[in-house]
Biotite code that builds the C-alpha atoms (Angstrom):
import biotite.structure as struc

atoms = struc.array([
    struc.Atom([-19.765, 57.940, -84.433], chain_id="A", res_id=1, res_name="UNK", atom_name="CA", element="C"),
    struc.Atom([-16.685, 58.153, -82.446], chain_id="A", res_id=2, res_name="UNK", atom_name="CA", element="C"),
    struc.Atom([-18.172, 56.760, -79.704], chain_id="A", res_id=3, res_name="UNK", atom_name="CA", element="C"),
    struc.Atom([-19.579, 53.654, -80.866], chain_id="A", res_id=4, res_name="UNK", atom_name="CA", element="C"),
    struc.Atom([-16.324, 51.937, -81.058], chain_id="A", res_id=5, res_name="UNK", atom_name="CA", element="C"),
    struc.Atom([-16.077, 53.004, -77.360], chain_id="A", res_id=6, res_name="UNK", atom_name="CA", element="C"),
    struc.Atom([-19.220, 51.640, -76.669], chain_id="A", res_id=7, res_name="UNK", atom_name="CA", element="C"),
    struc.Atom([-18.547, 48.605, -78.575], chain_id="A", res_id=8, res_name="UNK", atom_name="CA", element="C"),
    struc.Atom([-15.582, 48.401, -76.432], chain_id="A", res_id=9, res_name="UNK", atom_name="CA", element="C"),
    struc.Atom([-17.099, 48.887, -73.132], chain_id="A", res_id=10, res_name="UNK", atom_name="CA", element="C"),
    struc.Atom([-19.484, 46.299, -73.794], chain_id="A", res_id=11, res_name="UNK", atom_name="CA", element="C"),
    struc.Atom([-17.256, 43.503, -74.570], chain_id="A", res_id=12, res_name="UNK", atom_name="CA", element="C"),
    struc.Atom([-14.742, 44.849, -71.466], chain_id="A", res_id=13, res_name="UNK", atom_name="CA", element="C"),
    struc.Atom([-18.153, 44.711, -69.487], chain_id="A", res_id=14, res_name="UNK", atom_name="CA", element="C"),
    struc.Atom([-18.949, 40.791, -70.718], chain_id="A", res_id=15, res_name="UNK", atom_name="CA", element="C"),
    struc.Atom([-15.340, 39.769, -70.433], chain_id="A", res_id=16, res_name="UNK", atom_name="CA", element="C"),
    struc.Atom([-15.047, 40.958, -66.556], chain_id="A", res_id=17, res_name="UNK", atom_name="CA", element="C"),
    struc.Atom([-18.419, 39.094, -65.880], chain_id="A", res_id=18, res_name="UNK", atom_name="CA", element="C"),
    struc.Atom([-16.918, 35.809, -67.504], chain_id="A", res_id=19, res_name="UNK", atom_name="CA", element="C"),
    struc.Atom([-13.308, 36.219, -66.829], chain_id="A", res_id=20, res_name="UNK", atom_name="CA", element="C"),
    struc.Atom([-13.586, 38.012, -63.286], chain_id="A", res_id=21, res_name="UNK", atom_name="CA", element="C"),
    struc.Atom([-16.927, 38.408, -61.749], chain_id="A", res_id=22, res_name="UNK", atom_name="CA", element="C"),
    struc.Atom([-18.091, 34.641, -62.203], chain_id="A", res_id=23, res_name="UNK", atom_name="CA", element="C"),
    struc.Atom([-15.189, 32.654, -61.007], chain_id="A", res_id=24, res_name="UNK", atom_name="CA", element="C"),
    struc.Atom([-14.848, 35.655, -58.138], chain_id="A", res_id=25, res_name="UNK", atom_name="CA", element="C"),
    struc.Atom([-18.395, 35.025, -57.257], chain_id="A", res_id=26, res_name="UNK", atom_name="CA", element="C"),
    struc.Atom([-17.778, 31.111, -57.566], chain_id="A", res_id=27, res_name="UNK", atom_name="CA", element="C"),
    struc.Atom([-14.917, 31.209, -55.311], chain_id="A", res_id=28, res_name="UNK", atom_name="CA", element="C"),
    struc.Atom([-16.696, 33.490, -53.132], chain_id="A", res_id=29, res_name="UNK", atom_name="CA", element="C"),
    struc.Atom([-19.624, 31.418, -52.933], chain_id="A", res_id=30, res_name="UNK", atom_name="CA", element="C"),
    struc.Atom([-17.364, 28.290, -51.986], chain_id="A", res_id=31, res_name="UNK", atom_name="CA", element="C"),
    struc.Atom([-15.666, 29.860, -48.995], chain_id="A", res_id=32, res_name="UNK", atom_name="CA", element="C"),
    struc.Atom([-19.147, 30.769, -47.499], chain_id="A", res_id=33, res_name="UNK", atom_name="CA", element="C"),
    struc.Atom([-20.255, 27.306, -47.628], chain_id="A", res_id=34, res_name="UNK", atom_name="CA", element="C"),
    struc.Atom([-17.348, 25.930, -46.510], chain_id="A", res_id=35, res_name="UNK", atom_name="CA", element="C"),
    struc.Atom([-17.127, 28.398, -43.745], chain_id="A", res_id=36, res_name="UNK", atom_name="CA", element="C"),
    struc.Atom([-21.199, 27.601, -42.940], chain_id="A", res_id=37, res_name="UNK", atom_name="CA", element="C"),
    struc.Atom([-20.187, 24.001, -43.218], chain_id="A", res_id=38, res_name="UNK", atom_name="CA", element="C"),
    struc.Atom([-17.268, 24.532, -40.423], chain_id="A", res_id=39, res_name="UNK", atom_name="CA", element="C"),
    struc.Atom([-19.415, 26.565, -38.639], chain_id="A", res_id=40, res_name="UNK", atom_name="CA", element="C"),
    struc.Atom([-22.211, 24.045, -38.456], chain_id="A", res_id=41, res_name="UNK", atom_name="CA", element="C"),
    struc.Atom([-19.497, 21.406, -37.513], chain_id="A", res_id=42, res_name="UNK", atom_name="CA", element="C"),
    struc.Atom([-18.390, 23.105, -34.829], chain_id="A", res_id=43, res_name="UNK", atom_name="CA", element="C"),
    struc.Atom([-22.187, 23.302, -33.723], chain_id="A", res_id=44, res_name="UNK", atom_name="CA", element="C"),
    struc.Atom([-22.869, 19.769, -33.964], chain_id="A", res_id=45, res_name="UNK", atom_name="CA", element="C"),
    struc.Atom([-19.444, 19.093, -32.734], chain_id="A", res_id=46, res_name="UNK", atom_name="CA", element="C"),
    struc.Atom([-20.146, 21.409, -29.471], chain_id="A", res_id=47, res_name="UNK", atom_name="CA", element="C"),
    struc.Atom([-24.135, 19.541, -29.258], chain_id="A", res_id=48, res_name="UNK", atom_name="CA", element="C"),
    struc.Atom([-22.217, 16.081, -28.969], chain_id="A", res_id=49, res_name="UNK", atom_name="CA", element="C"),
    struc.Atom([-19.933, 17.428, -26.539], chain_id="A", res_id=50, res_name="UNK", atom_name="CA", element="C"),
    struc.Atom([-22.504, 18.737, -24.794], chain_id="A", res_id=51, res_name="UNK", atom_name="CA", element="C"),
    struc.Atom([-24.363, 15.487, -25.010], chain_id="A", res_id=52, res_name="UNK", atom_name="CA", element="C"),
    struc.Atom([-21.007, 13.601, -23.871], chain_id="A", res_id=53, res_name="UNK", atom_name="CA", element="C"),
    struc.Atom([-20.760, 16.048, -20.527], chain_id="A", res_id=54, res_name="UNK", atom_name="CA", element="C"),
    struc.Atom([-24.003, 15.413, -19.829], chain_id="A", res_id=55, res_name="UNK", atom_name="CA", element="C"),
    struc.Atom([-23.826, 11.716, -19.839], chain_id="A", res_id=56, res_name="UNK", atom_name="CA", element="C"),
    struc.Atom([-20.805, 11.332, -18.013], chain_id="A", res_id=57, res_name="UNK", atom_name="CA", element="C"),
    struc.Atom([-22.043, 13.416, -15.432], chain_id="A", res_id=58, res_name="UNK", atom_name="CA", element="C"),
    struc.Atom([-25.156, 11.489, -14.996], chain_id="A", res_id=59, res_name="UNK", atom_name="CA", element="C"),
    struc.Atom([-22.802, 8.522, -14.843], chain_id="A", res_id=60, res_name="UNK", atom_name="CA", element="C"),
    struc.Atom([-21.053, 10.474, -11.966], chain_id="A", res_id=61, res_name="UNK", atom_name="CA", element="C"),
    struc.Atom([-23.774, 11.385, -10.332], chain_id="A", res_id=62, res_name="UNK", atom_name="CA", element="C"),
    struc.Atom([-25.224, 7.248, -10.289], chain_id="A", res_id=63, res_name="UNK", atom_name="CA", element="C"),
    struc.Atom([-21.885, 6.259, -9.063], chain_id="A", res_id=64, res_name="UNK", atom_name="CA", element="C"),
    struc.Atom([-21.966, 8.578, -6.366], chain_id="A", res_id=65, res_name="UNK", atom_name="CA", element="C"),
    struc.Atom([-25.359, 7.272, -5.678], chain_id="A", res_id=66, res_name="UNK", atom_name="CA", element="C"),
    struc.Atom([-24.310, 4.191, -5.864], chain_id="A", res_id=67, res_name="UNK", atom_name="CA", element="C"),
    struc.Atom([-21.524, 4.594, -3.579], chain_id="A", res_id=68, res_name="UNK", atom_name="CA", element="C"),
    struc.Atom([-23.692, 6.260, -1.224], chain_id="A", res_id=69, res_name="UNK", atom_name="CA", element="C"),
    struc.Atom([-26.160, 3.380, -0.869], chain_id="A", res_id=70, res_name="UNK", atom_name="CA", element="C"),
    struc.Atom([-23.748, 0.727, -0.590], chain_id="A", res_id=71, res_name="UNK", atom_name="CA", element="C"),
    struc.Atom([-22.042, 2.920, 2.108], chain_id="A", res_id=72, res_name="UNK", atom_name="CA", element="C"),
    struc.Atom([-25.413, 3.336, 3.918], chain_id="A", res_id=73, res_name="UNK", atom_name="CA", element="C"),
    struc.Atom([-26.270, -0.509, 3.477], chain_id="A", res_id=74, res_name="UNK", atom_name="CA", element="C"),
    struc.Atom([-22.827, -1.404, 5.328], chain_id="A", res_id=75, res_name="UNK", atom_name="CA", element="C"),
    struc.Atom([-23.366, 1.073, 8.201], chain_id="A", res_id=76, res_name="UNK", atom_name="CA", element="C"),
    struc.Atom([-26.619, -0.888, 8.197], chain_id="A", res_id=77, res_name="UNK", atom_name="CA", element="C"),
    struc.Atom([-24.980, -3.817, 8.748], chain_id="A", res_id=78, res_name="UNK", atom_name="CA", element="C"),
    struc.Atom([-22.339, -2.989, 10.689], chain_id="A", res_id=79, res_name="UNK", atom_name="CA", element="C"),
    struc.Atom([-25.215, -1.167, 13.070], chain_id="A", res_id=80, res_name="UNK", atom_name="CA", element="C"),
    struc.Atom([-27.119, -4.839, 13.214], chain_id="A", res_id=81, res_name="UNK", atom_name="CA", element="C"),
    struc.Atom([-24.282, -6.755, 13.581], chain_id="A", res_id=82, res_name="UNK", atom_name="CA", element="C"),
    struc.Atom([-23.039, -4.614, 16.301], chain_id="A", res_id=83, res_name="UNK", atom_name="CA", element="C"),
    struc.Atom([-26.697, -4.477, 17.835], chain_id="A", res_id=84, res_name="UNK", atom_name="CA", element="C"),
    struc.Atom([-26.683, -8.599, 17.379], chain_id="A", res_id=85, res_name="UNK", atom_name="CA", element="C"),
    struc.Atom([-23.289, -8.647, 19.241], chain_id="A", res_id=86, res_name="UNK", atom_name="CA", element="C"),
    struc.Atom([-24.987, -6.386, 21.861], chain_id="A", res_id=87, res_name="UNK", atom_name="CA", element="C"),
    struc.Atom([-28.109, -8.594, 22.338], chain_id="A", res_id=88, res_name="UNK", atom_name="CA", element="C"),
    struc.Atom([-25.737, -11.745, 22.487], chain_id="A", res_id=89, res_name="UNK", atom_name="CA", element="C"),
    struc.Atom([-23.894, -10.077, 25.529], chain_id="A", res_id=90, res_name="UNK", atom_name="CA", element="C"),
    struc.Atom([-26.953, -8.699, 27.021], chain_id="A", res_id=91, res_name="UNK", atom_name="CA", element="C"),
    struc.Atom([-28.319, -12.505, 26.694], chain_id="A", res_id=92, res_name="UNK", atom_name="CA", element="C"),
    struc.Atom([-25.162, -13.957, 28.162], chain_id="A", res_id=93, res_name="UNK", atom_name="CA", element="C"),
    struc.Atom([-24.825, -11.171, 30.681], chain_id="A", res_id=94, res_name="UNK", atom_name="CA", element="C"),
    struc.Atom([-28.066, -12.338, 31.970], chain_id="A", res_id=95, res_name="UNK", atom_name="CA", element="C"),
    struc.Atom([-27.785, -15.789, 31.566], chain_id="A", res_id=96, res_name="UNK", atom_name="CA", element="C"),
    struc.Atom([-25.064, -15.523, 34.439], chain_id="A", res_id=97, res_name="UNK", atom_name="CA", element="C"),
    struc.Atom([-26.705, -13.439, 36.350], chain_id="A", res_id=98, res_name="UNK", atom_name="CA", element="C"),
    struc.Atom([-29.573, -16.139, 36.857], chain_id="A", res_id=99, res_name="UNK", atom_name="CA", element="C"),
    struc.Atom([-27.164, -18.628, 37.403], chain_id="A", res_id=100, res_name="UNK", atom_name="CA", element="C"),
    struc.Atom([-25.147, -16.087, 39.913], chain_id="A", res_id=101, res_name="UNK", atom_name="CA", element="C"),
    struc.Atom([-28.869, -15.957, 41.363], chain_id="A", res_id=102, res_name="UNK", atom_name="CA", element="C"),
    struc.Atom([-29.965, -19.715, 41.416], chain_id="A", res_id=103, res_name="UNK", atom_name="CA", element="C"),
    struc.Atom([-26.671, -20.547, 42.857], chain_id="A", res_id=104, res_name="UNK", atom_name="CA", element="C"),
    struc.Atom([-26.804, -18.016, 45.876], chain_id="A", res_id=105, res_name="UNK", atom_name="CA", element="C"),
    struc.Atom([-30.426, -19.080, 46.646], chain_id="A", res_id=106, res_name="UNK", atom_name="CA", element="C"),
    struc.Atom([-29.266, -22.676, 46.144], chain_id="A", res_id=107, res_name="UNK", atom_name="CA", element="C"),
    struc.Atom([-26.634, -21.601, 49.066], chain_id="A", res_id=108, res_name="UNK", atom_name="CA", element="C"),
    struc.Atom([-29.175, -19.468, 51.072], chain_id="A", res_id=109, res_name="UNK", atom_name="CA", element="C"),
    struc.Atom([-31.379, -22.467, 51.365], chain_id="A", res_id=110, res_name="UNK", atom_name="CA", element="C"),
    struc.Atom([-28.915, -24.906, 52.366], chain_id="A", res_id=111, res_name="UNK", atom_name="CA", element="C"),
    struc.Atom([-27.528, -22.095, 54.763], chain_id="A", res_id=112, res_name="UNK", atom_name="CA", element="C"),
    struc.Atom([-31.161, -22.126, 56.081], chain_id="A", res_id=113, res_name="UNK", atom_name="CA", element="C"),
    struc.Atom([-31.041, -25.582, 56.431], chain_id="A", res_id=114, res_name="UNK", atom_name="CA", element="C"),
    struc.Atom([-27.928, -25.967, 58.402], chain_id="A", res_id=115, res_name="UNK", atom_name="CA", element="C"),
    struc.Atom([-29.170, -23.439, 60.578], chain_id="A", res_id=116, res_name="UNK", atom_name="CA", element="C"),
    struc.Atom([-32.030, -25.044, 60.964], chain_id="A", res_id=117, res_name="UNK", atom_name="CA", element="C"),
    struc.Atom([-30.324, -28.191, 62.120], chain_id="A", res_id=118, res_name="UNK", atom_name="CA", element="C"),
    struc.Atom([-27.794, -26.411, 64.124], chain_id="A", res_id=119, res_name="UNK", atom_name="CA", element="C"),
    struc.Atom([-30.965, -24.528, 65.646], chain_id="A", res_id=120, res_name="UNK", atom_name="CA", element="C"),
    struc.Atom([-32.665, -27.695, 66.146], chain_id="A", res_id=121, res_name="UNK", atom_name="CA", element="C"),
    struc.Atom([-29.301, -29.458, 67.961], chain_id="A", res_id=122, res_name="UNK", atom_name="CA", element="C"),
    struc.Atom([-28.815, -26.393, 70.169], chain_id="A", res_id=123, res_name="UNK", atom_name="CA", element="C"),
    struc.Atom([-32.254, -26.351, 71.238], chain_id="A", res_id=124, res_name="UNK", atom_name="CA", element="C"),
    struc.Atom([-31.907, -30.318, 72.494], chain_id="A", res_id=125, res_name="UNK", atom_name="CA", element="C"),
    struc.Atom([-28.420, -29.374, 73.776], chain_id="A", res_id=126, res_name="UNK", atom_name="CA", element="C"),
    struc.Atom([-30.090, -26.529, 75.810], chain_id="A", res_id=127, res_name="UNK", atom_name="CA", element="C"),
    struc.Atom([-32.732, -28.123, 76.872], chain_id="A", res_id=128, res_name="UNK", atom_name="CA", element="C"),
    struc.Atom([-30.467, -31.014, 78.015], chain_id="A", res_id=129, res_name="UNK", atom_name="CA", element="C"),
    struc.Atom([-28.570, -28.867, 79.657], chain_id="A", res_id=130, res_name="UNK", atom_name="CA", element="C"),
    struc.Atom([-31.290, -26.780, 81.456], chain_id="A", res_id=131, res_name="UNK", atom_name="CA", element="C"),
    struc.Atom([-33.344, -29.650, 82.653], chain_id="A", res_id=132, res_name="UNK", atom_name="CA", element="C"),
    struc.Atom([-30.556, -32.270, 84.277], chain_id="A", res_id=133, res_name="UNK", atom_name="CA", element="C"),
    struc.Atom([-29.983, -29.340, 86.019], chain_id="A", res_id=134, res_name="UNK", atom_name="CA", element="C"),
    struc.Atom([-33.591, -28.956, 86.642], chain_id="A", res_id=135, res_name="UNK", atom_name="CA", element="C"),
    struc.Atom([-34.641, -32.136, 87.003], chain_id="A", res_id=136, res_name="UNK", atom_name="CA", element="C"),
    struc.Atom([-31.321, -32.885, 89.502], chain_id="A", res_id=137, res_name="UNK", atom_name="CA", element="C"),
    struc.Atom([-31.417, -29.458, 91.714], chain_id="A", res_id=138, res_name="UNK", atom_name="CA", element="C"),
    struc.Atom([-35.551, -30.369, 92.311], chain_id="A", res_id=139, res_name="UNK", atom_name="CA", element="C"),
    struc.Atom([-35.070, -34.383, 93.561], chain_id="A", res_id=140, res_name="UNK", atom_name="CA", element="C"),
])
């Protein structure tokens, strides 16, 4: 009979710990392991929106740089026409003088041919002037 007391004893020792000790330590306990799960799914979503962030902002990059590209294409586009318009222009004018250079020395060819001509024509009736007094004299 001894032991009953003991027993007795144990038992309440054994209900106290689970009220005073083992509940609030497995309350407390249970607490920090949500709030650590919380934190660490936090950090996850946290880390996902990051993620999300870098990802935009690199797509943004990577239009701009497109961007930049075209536009820097579309000038040396330009820049090649206008310079190819410029080009034309002096090809035009360059030619344009030339046919004048051209109609002007034919213009002077042909009234070099005509003096010629004329000079041709008066030396002929000089020489023949000159070639029959002579002829016409020396045979009377």
């Amino acid at each position: 009979m001894g032991a009953i007391p003991t027993a007795l004893l144990f038992i309440v020792l054994v209900l106290a710990y689970q009220f005073l000790i083992q509940g609030p330590l497995t309350a407390v306990l249970a607490k920090r392991r949500a709030l650590t799960e919380g934190a660490i799914e936090d950090a996850r979503k946290a880390v996902a929106v990051a993620e999300a962030k870098a990802q935009e902002y690199a797509e943004r990059l990577r239009q701009a740089r497109s961007g930049a590209y075209k536009l820097r294409e579309q000038r040396a586009k330009q820049w090649t026409a206008e310079r190819d318009a410029a080009l034309d222009a002096a090809r035009q004018a360059a030619g344009q003088k030339v046919r004048e250079a051209q109609a002007e020395l034919e213009a002077e060819a042909a009234a070099a041919r005509a003096a010629l001509q004329a000079s041709a024509a008066d030396l002929a009736g000089r020489a023949v002037r000159a070639v029959l007094p002579a002829v016409a004299g020396g045979s009377r």
